[in-house]
N, C-alpha and C positions, 0 to 999 in steps of 0.2 A: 606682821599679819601674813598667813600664807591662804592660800589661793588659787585657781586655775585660770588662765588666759584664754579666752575661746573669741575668735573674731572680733578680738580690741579690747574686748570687757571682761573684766577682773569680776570673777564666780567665786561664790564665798566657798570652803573646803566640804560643806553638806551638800550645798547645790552640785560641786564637782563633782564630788562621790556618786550621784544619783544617776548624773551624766551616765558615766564611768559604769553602771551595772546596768543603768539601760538599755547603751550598746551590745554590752556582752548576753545580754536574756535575750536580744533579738535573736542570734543565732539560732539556738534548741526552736525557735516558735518559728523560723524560716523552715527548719528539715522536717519538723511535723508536718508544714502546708507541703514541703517538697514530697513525703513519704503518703501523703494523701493522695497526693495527682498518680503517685507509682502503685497507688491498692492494685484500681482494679487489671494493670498489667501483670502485677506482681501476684494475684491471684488467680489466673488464667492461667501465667507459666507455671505456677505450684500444680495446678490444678489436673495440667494436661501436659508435663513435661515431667517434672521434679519428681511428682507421686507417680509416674508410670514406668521411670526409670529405677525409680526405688524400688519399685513391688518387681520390676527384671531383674536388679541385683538377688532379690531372695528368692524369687523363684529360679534363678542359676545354682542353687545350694541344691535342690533337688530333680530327682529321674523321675518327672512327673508327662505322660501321654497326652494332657489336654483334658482329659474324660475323668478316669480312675483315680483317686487321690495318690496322690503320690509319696516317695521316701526320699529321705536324707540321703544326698549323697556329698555333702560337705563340698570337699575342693576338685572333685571327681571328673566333674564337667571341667573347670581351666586348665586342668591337666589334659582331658583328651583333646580339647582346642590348641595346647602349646605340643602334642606331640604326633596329632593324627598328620599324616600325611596331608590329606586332601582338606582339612579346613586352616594349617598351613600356608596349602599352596594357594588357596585363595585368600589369605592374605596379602601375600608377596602376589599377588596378580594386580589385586588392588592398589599397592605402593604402585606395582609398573604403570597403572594408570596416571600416576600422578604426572607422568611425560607427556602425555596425551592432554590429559586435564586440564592442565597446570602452565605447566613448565614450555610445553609448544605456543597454545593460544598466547600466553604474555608474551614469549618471545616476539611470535607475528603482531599482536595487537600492539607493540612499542613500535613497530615499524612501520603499520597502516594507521597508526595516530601521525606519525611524525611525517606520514606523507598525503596523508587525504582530512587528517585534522586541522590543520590550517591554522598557524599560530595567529593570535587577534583575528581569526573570524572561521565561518563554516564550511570547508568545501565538499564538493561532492556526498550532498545529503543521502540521494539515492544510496547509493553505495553503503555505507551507515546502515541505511535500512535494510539492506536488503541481508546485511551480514549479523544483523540485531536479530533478524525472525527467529532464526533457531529458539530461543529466550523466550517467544511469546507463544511458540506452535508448541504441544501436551509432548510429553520426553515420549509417549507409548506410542505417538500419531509419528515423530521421528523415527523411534526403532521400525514400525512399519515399510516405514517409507524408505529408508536404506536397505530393509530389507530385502523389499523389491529390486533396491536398484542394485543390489551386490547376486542378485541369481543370475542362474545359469545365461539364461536371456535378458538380463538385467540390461538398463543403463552402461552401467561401468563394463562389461563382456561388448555390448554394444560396440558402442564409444572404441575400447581397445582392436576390436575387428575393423573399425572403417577409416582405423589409423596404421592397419597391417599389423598388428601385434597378436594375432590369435591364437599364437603358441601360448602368451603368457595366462589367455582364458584360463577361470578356472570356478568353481563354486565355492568362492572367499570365504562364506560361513561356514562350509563344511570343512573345511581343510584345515589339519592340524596345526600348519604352519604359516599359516596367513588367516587364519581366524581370529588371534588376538590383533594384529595389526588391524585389521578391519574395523573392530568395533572399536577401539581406540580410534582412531582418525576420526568417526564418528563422535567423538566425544571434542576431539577439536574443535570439530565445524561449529556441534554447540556451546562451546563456554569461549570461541572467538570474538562474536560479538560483543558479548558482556564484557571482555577484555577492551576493547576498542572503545567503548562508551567511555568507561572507568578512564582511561588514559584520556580519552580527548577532554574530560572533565577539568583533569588537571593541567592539561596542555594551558588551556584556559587561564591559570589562576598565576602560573609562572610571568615574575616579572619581563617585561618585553624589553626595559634597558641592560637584562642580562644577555640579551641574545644582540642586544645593538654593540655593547662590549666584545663578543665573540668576534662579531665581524669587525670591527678595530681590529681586534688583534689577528685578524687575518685567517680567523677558523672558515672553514667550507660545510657543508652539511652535515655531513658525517661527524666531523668534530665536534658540532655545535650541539648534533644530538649527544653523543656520549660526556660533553662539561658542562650543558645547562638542560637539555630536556630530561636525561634519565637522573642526575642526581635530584631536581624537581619533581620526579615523579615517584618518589621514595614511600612515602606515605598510599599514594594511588594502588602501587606493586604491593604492599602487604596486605590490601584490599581483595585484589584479585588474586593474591597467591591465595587467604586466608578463604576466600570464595569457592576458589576450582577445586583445591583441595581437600576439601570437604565434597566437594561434588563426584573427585574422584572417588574416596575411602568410603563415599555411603551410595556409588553406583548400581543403579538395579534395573530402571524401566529400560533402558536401552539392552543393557544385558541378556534381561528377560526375554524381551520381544526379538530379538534378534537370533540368539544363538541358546537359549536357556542355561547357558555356563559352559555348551559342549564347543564343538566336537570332544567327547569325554569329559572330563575337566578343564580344558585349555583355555575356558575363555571363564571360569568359575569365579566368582566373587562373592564377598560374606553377605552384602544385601541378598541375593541368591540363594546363598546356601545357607541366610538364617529362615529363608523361606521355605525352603525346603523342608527342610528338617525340623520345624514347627508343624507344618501343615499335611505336609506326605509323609514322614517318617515318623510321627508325634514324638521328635524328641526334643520336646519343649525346653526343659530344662539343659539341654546341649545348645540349642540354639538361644535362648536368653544370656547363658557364656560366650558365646561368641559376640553378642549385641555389646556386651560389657566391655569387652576386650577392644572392641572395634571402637566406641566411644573414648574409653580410654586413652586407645594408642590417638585418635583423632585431637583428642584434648592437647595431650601431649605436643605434636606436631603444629597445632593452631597457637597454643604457646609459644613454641622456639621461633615460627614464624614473627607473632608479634613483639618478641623481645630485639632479634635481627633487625625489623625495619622500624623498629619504633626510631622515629626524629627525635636528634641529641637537642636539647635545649640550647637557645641561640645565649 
C-alpha cells in the first residue's frame, strides 16, 4: 500500500494528491492578492511616468514648436543631440557633476559616519542636523541662497577679505573658470547630508563583534574603518551612489537659479537646456531627444551601479 507520511500519520495516495495541489494553487492566489496591493501604485506610475515618457519618445520623432502641428522628423532630433556641440557639452557637464554629486559627498559622508556616527550609539545629533538641512530646505530657496553668498559682496568675497585673501575675490558665478567649480560644491553641501544618514544607518546594523575582532588583532581606526566599516557599508554605498547620481544627471533648480547654464555654456546642463529649448526656442521635439537620451544614459549608469555593489550571496 503506498502513501504519504505527513506529521506521523500515513495519508491515503488521494488524500496525498490533494495536499500536494493545494500547496502549489496557493501560489497564483498569493501574487493575485500581491498584484492587488501594487494596482493602485502600479497605476499612478503608468499614469504619470510610463505614459508621459512614452508620448516624449514620440514626440522626439518630430520638429514640432509646441503650437503649430508638427513634421516628421524620424532620427533627426538624436542626431543633432549626438553631434551639436553645445547639448554635447552639457552632457559631459553633467557627468563632471557626478564629482560633486556623487563621488565627493560619499567620500566625506563615509568619514563623518565613521567619526560622529558612533558605532552602537548616536553622537553629536546637532551636527547630523545641521548637515541633513540642505535635504529639507526647496533646491530653488538653496540656489538663492548661494547665490547671494557667491556675489561680488557675498559671504564667501567676505569671509576671504577678513582672512587677507582679497586678491583671490572674484564674482564666482560670473567667471568662466570658477563658475562650474562653484555650483558644484554647492551640490555637495546638498547630497552630504543625505550621504551621512544613509551611512550612519548602516553603521548601525554592522555586526559589533566585527569590530571587537579588529581590535584583537590589533587594527587602529583607520584600519577598522577600511576591513569592517566600508566593506559593511556595501549595500548603503550603492544607495547613495544610485541617489546623488541621478541627482547629478537630472540637475536643474540649483543650476537655474544660480547661473542659468552661463557664464555662456560653462555651467550648462540638459535639465537646463531641455528647458530651454522647449520653452524659449520651441524646439520641442529637440528637447524631448535630449530628455530620452538623458534617461537612457541615467538608466544605463543606475544599472552598472547596481550590478557593482549588489551583495554576493553568503
Amino acid at each position: 500500500m503506498t502513501g504519504t507520511v505527513l506529521h506521523g500519520k500515513h495519508r491515503p495516495p488521494g488524500e496525498a494528491r490533494a495536499l500536494r495541489t493545494g500547496v502549489r494553487g496557493a501560489r497564483p492566489a498569493g501574487r493575485k492578492v500581491a498584484y492587488l496591493y501594487l494596482a493602485p501604485a502600479l497605476t499612478l506610475y503608468t499614469a504619470f511616468v510610463a505614459l508621459p515618457w512614452l508620448h516624449t519618445v514620440w514626440l522626439s520623432f518630430f520638429t514640432w514648436d509646441g503650437v503649430t502641428p508638427g513634421t516628421w522628423a524620424g532620427l533627426r532630433n538624436y542626431a543633432t543631440v549626438l553631434t551639436d556641440p553645445a547639448l554635447r557639452s552639457s552632457i559631459l557637464h553633467a557627468l563632471g557633476f557626478i564629482g560633486f554629486y556623487s563621488l565627493l559627498p560619499i567620500a566625506l559622508g563615509l568619514v563623518l559616519a565613521a567619526v560622529i556616527g558612533g558605532r552602537g550609539g548616536r553622537r553629536y545629533p546637532v551636527s547630523r542636523t545641521i548637515l541633513f538641512l540642505p535635504q529639507v530646505v526647496p533646491l530653488v530657496a538653496v540656489g538663492v541662497t548661494w547665490k547671494w553668498m557667491y556675489a561680488t559682496d557675498g559671504v564667501v568675497n567676505q569671509t576671504l577679505r577678513a582672512l587677507g585673501l582679497g586678491s583671490v575675490t572674484r564674482a564666482w558665478l560670473g567667471d568662466f573658470t570658477w563658475a562650474y567649480l562653484a555650483v558644484g560644491l554647492v551640490g555637495t553641501w546638498v547630497m552630504l547630508g543625505l550621504c551621512l544618514i544613509v551611512f550612519q544607518a548602516g553603521i548601525q546594523k554592522i555586526d559589533t563583534s566585527l569590530y571587537e575582532a579588529a581590535r584583537i588583532d590589533g587594527a587602529g581606526p583607520v584600519r577598522e574603518f577600511f576591513a569592517v566599516t566600508l566593506p559593511g557599508l556595501r549595500a548603503e554605498i550603492g544607495v547613495a551612489l544610485t541617489i546623488t547620481v541621478i541627482a547629478a544627471l537630472a540637475s536643474f533648480d540649483v543650476v537655474y537659479v544660480t547661473t542659468g547654464g552661463g557664464p555662456g555654456d560653462s555651467t550648462m546642463v540638459p535639465g537646463v537646456l531641455i528647458y530651454r529649448l522647449a520653452f524659449t526656442n520651441g524646439e520641442v521635439g529637440a528637447a524631448c531627444a535630449l530628455a530620452v537620451v538623458l534617461s537612457a544614459l541615467i538608466a544605463l549608469i543606475v544599472l552598472a551601479i547596481s550590478r557593482i555593489t549588489r551583495e554576493e550571496p553568503s
